[in-house]
C-alpha positions as a Python dict, from the first residue, in 0.01 Angstrom:
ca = {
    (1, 'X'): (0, 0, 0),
    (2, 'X'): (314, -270, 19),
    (3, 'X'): (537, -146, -270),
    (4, 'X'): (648, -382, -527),
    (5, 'X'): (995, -247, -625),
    (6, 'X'): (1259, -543, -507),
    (7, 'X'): (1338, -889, -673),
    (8, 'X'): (1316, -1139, -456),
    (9, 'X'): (1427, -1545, -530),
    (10, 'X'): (1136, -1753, -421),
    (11, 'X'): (1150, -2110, -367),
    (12, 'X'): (833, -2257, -348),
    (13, 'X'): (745, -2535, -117),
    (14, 'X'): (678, -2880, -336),
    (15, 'X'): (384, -2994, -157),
    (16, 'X'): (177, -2754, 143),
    (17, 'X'): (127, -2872, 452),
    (18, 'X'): (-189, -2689, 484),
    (19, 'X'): (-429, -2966, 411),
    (20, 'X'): (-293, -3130, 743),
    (21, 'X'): (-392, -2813, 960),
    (22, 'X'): (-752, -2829, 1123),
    (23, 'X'): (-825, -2483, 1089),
    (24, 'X'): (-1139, -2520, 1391),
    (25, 'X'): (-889, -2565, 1639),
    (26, 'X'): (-559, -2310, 1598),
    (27, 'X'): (-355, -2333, 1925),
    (28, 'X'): (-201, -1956, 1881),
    (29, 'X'): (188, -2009, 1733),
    (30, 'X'): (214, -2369, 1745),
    (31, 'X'): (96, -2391, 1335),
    (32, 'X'): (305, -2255, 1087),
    (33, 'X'): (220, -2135, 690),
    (34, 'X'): (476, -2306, 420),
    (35, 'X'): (705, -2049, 361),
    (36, 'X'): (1002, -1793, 518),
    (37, 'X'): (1120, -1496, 415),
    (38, 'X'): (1476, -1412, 488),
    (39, 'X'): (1749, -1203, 415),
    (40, 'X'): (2154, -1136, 580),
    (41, 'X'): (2332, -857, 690),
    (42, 'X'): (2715, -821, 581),
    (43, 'X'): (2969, -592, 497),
    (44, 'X'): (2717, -266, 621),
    (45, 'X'): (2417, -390, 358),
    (46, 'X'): (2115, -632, 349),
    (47, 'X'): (2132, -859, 71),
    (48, 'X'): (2046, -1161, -42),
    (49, 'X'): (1637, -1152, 47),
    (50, 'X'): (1500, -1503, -57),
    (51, 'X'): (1225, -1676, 30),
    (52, 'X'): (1195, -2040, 75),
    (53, 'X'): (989, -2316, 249),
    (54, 'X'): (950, -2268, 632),
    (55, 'X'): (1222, -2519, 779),
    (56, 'X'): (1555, -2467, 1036),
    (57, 'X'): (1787, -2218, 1017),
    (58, 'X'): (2209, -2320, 1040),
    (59, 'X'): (2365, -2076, 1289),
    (60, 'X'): (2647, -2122, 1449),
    (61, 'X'): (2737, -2256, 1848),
    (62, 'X'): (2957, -1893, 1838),
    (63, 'X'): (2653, -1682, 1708),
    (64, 'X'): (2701, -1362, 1913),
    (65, 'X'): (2230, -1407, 1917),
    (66, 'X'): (2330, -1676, 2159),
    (67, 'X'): (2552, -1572, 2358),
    (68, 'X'): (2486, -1211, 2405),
    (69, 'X'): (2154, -1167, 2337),
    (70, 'X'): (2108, -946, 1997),
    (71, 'X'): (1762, -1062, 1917),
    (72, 'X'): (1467, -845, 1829),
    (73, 'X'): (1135, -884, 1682),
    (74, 'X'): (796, -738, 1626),
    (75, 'X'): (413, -894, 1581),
    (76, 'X'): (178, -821, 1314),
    (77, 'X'): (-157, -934, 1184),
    (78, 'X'): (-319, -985, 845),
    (79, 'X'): (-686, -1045, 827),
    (80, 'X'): (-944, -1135, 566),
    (81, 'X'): (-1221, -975, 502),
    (82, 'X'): (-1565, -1134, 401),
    (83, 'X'): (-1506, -989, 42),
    (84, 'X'): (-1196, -1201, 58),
    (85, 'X'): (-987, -923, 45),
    (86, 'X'): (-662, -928, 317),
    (87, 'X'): (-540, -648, 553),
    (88, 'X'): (-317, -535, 760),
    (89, 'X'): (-356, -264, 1081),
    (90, 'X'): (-64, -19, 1053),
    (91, 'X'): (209, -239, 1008),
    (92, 'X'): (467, 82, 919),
    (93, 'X'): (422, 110, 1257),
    (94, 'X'): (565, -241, 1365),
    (95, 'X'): (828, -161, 1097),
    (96, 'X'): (927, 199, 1294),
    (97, 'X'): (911, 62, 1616),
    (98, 'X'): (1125, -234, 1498),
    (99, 'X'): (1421, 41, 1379),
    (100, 'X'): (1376, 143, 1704),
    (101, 'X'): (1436, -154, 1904),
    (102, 'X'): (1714, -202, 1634),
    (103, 'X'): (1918, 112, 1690),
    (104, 'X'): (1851, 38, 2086),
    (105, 'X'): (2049, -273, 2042),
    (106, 'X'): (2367, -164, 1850),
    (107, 'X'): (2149, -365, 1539),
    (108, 'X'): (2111, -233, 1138),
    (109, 'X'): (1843, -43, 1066),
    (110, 'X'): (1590, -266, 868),
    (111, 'X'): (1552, -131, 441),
    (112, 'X'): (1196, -63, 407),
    (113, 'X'): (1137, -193, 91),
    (114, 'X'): (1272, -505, 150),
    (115, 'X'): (1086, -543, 426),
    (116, 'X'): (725, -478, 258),
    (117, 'X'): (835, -603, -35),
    (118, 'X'): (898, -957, 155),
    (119, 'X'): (634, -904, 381),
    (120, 'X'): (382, -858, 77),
    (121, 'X'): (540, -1159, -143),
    (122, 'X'): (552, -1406, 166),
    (123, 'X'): (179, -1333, 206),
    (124, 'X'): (53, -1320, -122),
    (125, 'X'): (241, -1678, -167),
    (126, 'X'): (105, -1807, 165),
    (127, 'X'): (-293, -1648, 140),
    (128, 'X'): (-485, -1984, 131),
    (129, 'X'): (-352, -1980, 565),
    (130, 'X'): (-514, -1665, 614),
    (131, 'X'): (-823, -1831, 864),
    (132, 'X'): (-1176, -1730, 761),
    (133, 'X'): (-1334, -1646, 1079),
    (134, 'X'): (-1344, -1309, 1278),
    (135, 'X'): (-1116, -1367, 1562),
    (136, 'X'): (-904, -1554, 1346),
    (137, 'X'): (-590, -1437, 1141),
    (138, 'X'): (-242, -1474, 1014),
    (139, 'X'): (30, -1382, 1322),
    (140, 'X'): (319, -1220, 1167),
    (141, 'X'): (689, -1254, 1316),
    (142, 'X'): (956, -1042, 1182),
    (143, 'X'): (1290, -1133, 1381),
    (144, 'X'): (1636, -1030, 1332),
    (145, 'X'): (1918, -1172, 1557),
    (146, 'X'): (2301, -1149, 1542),
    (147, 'X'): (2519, -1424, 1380),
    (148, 'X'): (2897, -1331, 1419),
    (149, 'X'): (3065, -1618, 1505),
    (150, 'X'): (3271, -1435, 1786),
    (151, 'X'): (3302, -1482, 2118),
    (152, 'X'): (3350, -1161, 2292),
    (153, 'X'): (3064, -835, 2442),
    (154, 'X'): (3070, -652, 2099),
    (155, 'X'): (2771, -554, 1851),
    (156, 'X'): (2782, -878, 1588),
    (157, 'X'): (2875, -700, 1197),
    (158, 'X'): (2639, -926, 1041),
    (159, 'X'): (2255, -1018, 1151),
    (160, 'X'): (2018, -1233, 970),
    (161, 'X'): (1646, -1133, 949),
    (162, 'X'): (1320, -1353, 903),
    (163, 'X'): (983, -1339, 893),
    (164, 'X'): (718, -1630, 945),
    (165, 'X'): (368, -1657, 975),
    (166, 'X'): (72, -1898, 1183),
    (167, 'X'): (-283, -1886, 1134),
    (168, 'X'): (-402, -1829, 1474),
    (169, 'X'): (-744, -1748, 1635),
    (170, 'X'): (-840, -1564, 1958),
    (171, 'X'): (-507, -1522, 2185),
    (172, 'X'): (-728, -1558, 2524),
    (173, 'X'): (-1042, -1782, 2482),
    (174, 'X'): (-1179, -1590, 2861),
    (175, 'X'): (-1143, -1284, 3049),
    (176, 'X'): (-790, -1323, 3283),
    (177, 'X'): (-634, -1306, 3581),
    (178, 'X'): (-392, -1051, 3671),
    (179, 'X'): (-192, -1028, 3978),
    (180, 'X'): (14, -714, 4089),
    (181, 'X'): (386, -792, 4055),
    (182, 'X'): (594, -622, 4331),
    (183, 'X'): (899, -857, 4408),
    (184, 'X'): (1063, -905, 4033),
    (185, 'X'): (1115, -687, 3763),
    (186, 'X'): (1036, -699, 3345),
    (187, 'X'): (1273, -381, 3285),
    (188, 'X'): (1438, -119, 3439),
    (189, 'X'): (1474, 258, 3407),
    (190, 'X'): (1756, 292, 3185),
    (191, 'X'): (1709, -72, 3043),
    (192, 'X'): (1573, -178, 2716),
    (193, 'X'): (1219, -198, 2803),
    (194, 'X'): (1106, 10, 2562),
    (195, 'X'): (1283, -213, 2309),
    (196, 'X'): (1078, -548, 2175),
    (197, 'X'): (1391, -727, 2263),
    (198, 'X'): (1412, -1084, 2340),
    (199, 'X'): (1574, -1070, 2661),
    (200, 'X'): (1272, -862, 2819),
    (201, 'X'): (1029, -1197, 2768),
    (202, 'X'): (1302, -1418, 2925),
    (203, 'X'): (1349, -1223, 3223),
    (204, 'X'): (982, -1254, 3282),
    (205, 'X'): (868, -1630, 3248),
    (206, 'X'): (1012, -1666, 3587),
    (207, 'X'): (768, -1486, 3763),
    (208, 'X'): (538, -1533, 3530),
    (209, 'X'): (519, -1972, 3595),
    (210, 'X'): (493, -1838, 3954),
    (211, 'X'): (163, -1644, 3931),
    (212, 'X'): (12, -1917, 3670),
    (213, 'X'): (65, -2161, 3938),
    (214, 'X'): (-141, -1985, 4169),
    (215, 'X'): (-431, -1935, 3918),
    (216, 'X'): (-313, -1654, 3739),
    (217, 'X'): (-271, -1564, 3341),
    (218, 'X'): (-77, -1300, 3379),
    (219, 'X'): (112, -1026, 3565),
    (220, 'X'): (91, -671, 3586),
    (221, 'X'): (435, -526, 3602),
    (222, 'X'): (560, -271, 3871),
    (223, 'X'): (850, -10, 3840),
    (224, 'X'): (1176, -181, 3920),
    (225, 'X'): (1277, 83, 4156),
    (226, 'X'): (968, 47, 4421),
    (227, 'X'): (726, -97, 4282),
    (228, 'X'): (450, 152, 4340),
    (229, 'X'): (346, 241, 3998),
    (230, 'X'): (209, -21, 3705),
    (231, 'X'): (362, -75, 3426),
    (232, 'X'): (274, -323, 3145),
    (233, 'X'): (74, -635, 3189),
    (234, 'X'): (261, -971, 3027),
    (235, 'X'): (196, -968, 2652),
    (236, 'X'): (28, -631, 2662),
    (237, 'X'): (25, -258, 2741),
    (238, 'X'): (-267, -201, 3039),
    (239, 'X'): (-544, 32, 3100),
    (240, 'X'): (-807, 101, 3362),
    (241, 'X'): (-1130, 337, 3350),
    (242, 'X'): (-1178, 453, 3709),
    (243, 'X'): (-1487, 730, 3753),
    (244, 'X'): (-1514, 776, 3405),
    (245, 'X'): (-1126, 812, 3320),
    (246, 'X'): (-916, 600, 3109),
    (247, 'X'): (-602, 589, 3282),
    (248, 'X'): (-267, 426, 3110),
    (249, 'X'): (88, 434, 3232),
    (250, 'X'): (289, 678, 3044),
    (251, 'X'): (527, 580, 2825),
    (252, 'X'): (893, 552, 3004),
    (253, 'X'): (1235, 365, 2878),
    (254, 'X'): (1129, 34, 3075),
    (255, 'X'): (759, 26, 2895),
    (256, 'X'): (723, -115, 2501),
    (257, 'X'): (512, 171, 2307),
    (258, 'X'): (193, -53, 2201),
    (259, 'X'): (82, 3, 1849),
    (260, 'X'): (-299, -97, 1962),
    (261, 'X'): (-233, 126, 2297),
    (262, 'X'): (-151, 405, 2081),
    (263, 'X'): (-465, 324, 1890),
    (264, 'X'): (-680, 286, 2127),
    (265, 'X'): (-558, 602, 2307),
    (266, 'X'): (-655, 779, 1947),
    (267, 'X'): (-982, 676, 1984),
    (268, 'X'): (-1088, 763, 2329),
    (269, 'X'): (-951, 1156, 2270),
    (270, 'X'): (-1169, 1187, 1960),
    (271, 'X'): (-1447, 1009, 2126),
    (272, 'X'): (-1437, 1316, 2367),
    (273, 'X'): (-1320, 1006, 2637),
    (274, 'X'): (-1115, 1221, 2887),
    (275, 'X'): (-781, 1021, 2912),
    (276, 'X'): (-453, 1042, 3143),
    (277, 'X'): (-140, 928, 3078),
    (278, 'X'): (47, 923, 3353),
    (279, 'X'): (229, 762, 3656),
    (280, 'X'): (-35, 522, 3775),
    (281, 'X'): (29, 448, 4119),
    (282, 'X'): (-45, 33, 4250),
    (283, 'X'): (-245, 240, 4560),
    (284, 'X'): (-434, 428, 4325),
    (285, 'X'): (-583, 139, 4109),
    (286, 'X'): (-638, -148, 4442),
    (287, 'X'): (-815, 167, 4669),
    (288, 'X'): (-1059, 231, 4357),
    (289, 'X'): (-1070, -141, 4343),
    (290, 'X'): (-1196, -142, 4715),
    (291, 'X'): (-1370, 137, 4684),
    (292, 'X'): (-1594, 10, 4352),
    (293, 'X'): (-1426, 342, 4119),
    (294, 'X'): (-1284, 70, 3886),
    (295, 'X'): (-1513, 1, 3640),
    (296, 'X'): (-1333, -104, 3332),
    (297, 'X'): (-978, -311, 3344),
    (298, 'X'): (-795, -438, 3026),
    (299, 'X'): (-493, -541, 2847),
    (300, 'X'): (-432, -412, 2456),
    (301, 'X'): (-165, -583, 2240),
    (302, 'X'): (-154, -697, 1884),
    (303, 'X'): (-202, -1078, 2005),
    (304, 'X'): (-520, -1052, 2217),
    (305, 'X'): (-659, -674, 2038),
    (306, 'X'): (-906, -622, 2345),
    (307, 'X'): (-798, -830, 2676),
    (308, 'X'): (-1106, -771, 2935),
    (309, 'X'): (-901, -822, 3291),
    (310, 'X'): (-1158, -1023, 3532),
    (311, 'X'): (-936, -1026, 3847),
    (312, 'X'): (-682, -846, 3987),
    (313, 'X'): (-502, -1003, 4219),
    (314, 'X'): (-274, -764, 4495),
    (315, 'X'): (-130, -875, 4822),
    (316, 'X'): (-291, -1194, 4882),
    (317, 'X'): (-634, -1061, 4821),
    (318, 'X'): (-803, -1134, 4467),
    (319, 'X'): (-1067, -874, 4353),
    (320, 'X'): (-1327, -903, 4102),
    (321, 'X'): (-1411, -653, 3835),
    (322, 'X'): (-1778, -539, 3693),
    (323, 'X'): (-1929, -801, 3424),
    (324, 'X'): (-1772, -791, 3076),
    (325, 'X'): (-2093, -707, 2924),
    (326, 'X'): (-2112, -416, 3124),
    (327, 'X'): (-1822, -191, 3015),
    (328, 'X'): (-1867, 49, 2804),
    (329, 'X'): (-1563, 129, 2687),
    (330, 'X'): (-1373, -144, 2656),
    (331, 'X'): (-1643, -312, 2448),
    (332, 'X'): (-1722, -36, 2161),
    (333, 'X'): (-1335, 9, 2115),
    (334, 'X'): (-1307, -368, 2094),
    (335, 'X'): (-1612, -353, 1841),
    (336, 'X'): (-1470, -62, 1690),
    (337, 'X'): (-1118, -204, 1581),
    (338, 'X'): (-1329, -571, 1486),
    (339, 'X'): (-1505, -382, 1279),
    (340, 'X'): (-1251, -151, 1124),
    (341, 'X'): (-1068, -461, 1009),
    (342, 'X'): (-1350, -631, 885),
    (343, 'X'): (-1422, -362, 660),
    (344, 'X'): (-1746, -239, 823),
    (345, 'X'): (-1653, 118, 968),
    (346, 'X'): (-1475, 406, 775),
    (347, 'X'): (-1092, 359, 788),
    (348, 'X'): (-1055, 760, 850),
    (349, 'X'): (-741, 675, 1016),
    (350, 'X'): (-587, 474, 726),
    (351, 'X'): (-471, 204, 955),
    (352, 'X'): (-575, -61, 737),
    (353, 'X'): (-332, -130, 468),
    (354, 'X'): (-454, -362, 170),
    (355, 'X'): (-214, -616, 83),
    (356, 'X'): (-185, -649, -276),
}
């Protein structure tokens, strides 16, 4: 459950906007709910948590966020049911993983009840955005970013932290395109890759235009060192199932520790799914492409759940995957997770929180 333990000022928006939003047609984080939640750092506390209707935030030309890059954030879901009752899947674990990035960064740990607490209240004020639909839902991001106004390589003293939301639907409307990344790099060994840090998705929209260009949706990263094993694909964590295996890169400083990879990891163990985690080398995955061992390819992330990979591209040379409708795997866990949120399996995992 989201405790309610924290006063919070709210300032409600005078007229919505939501009659103006065409909720048919949600391009994913271009529409956003009426209200913000936010809250400052100062003087070794957070204080001040308010929330108010969405609109621009005054920061400084000398925040350190700009200049040196403090800037952190997570991405969550809420979903309603049929009964009209709204859900979220494990978001203690955004908010752990978040503390995590945070202490990587020389940033404050986050307080956890002010963080459900606003979480919960921002919802509950902003439910009539929740889409009806089930590939639809409310996108959740939390973000917290320095604001000293100090130029100079230090960790700022004071941070401000927000959280919006946007009614979205489906992240990928097809299967994608992947291609093998070997020249650039998304992190290093030693870096902050593990972190959800802002820098990490700058460094990659380079590369990234690149491969869209040439017909792509996405990359699959490479180690920064030689490029020989995989590593994360764009937006997501990545998984193959060659011969029967699941296969997933284990987790390392330079890869972000998916909630919905964890998940789904869960899920093939106690579905008796035999599963390796381990260094997964480029060769490995393009010979079992050649050789017709790759049956199953797929990105999982809290944007697109259940991303079926159609292509892999490596090397000039493009190569197409078995039929979406016939993998196994991928498809009951993608089922699976629909349905867990939907309220139609068993939540024996108590992933689902109810927001009340």
């Amino acid at each position: 459950m989201l405790a309610s333990t924290t006063t919070i000022e709210i300032e409600k928006i005078a007229q919505s906007k939501i009659n103006e939003v065409d909720f048919t047609n949600l391009p994913f984080g271009k529409v956003f709910s009426d209200h913000i939640f936010e809250m400052d750092y100062r003087d070794g506390v957070w204080s001040s948590p308010k929330i108010r209707p969405f609109g621009k935030i005054n920061i400084s030309p000398a925040a350190s966020a700009l200049h040196y890059g403090q800037s952190i954030f997570e991405g969550m879901k809420a979903y309603r049911r049929p009964s009209g009752e709204v859900v979220m899947f494990r978001p203690e674990a955004n908010f752990n993983r978040m503390n995590l990035s945070a202490e990587r960064m020389c940033m404050p740990h986050l307080n956890k009840d002010l963080f459900f607490e606003g979480l919960k209240q921002l919802i509950k004020l902003d439910e009539a955005w929740i889409p009806v639909g089930e590939e639809s839902s409310l996108y959740i991001r939390p973000v917290m970013f320095a604001t000293d106004e100090f130029i100079g390589v230090r960790p700022s003293d004071t941070y401000k932290f927000v959280i919006f939301t946007c009614p979205v639907s489906g992240y990928y409307a097809k299967p994608v395109r992947v291609r093998i990344e070997t020249v650039y790099s998304r992190a290093c060994e030693g870096g902050v890759g593990r972190a959800k840090a802002a820098g990490n998705y700058a460094a990659a929209l380079f590369p990234a235009r690149r491969a869209q260009k040439d017909g792509y949706d996405q990359l699959v990263w490479t180690d920064a060192r030689e490029h020989k094993f995989i590593e994360e694909s764009g937006t997501m964590n990545v998984m193959f199932v060659i011969d029967n295996v699941l296969y997933t890169p284990s987790l390392s400083g330079s890869i972000l520790p998916g909630i919905t990879r964890d998940s789904v990891l869960r899920l093939a163990r106690d579905w008796g799914m035999e599963v390796e985690e381990t260094n997964v080398a480029v060769d490995f995955v393009v010979n079992a492409l050649k050789n017709g061992e790759l049956q199953e390819a797929f990105g999982v992330g809290t944007a697109a759940t259940i991303a079926h990979i159609d292509t892999i591209g490596y090397a000039g040379t493009d190569y197409k995957i078995s039929p979406i409708e016939s993998r196994e795997f991928s498809n009951r866990v993608s089922k699976f997770l629909q349905d867990l949120r939907m309220g139609r399996e068993a939540d024996d995992y108590h992933w689902m929180h109810k927001v009340q």
